[in-house]
N, C-alpha and C positions, 0 to 999 in steps of 0.2 A: 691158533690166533684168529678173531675175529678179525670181518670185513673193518677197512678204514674208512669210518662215513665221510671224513673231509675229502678223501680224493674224491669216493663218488658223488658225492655233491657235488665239488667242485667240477669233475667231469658235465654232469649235468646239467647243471650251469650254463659250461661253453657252448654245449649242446642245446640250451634254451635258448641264448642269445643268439648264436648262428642260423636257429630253423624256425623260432616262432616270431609270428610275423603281430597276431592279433596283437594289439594292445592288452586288452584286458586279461587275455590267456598267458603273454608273456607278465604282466605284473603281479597275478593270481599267483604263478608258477614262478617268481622267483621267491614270493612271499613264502612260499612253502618249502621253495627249497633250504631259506635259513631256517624255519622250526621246525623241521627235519633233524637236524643237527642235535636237538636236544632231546629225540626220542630214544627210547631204548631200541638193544634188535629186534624183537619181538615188532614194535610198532612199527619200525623204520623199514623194514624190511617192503609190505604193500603201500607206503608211502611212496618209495622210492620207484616200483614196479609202477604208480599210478601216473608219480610226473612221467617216465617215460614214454605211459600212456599220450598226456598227451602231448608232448616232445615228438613225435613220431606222428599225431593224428596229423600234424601244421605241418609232414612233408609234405610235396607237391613235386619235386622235379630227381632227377638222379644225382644231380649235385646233391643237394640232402641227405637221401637215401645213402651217399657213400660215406655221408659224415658220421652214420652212426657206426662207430668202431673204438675197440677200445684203445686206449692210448698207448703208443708205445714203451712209453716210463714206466710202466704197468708190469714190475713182476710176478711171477707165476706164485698163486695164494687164495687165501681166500676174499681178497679185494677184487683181485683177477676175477675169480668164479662168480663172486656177487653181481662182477658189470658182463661176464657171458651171457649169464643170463636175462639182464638188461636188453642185451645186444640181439638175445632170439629174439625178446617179445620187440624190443622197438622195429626191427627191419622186417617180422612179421607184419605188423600191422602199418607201417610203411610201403612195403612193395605193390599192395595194392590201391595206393593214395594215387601213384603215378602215373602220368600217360608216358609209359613206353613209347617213344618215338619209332623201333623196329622194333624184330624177331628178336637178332641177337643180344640184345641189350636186356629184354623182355625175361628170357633164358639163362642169362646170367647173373641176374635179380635172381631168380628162381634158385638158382643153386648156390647162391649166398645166404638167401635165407636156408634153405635146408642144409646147408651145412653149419649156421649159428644154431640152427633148432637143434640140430644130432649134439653141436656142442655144451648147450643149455641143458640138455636134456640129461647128458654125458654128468653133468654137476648135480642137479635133483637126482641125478639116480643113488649117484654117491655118497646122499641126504642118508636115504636107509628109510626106514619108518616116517621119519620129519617131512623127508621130500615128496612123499609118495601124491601128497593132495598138487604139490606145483610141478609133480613130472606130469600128471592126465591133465591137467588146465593147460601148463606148456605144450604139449602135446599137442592138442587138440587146438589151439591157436596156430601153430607150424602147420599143423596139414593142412587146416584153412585155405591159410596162405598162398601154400604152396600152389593149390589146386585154383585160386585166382587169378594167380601170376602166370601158370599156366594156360589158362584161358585168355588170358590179354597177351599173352606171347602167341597164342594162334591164330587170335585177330589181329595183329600187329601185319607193319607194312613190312615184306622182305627186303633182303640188302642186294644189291648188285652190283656188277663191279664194271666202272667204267674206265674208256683207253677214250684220251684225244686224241694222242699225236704230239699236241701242241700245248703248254702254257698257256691257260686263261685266267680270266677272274672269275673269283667264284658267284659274284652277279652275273655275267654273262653265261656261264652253266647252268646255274639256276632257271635261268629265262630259257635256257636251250632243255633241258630237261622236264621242268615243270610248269613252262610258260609264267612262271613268275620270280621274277629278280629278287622278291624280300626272301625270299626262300634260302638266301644267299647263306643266312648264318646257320640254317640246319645241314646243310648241303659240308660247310667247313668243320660244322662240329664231327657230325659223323665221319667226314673223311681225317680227321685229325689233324687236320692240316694249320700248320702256322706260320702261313705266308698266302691269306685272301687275295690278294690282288696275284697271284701267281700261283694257280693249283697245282699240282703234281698231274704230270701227264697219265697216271693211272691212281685211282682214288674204290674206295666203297662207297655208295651213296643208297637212299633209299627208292626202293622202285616208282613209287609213285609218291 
């Protein structure tokens, strides 16, 4: 049974509206995404891989980056396998859009994408003959990738882990840590914390 173009369109879609920001790139790209709709597979198919394209270039932060995944309503088929491979190439060319804020974050980008690429890859291979030209372009976009992600994970700030004692806010640790209080809401993301004005007396934070 062939892919279902309405879901992944409409996936796309959400995915246009949620992460592009341009004007012109998000009204270009929904423009396409409705004449999408009336191509065959044959066309639809690098239509579909190009909005991703660029869906994925207008990430910018790991909120985004964690958006691209495919939907859970999504059973296992070939719609399924259509948007894996979506999924390699958009957070390939995503994860190096980002500034990693640390290490870990940096690493775990890393092995998200390498595990959509083995799974992307997993579905071209399955192709036979068909697949063989989009398993070495797939390919060779995931190792990219990976080998960027990797490098901004080495330049990346490490995590450490801090003990007050005491409940603070987390503008006051800020200032105490990095001499500056607006630092306040990196300090709460990374320590996961959801209750700022009252840290947790031991937290992760970024070293510098």
């Amino acid at each position: 049974m062939a892919a279902n173009k309405d879901t992944i369109l409409s996936w796309l879609a959400d995915l246009c509206a949620a992460i592009v920001t341009d004007a012109d790139d998000l009204a270009d790209t929904a423009d396409r995404i409705v004449a999408a709709a009336d191509l065959d597979a044959q066309a639809f198919a690098p239509q579909a891989l190009d909005i991703m394209r660029v869906i994925s270039e207008s990430v910018t932060d790991a909120t985004a980056f964690d958006m691209i995944i495919i939907p859970g309503t999504v059973s296992v088929g070939d719609t399924f396998d259509a948007m894996t491979i979506l999924v390699a190439l958009g957070l390939s060319i995503a994860g190096g859009r980002v500034d990693w804020r640390s290490r870990p974050q940096a690493r775990n980008a890393r092995a998200r994408i390498s595990s959509a690429g083995d799974a992307g890859l997993a579905v071209a291979s399955a192709m036979g003959g068909d697949g063989a030209d989009l398993y070495s372009w797939l390919s060779a976009v995931v190792e990219v990738a990976c080998r960027l992600v990797s490098d901004l994970a080495a330049n990346a700030v490490p995590i450490v882990r801090v003990q007050t004692g005491i409940s603070l806010p987390s503008t006051v640790l800020a200032y105490q840590l990095y001499g500056d209080a607006a630092r306040a809401g990196d300090l709460v993301d990374i320590a996961g914390s959801a209750t700022p004005l009252v840290m947790p007396t031991a937290f992760d934070a970024l070293a510098s």
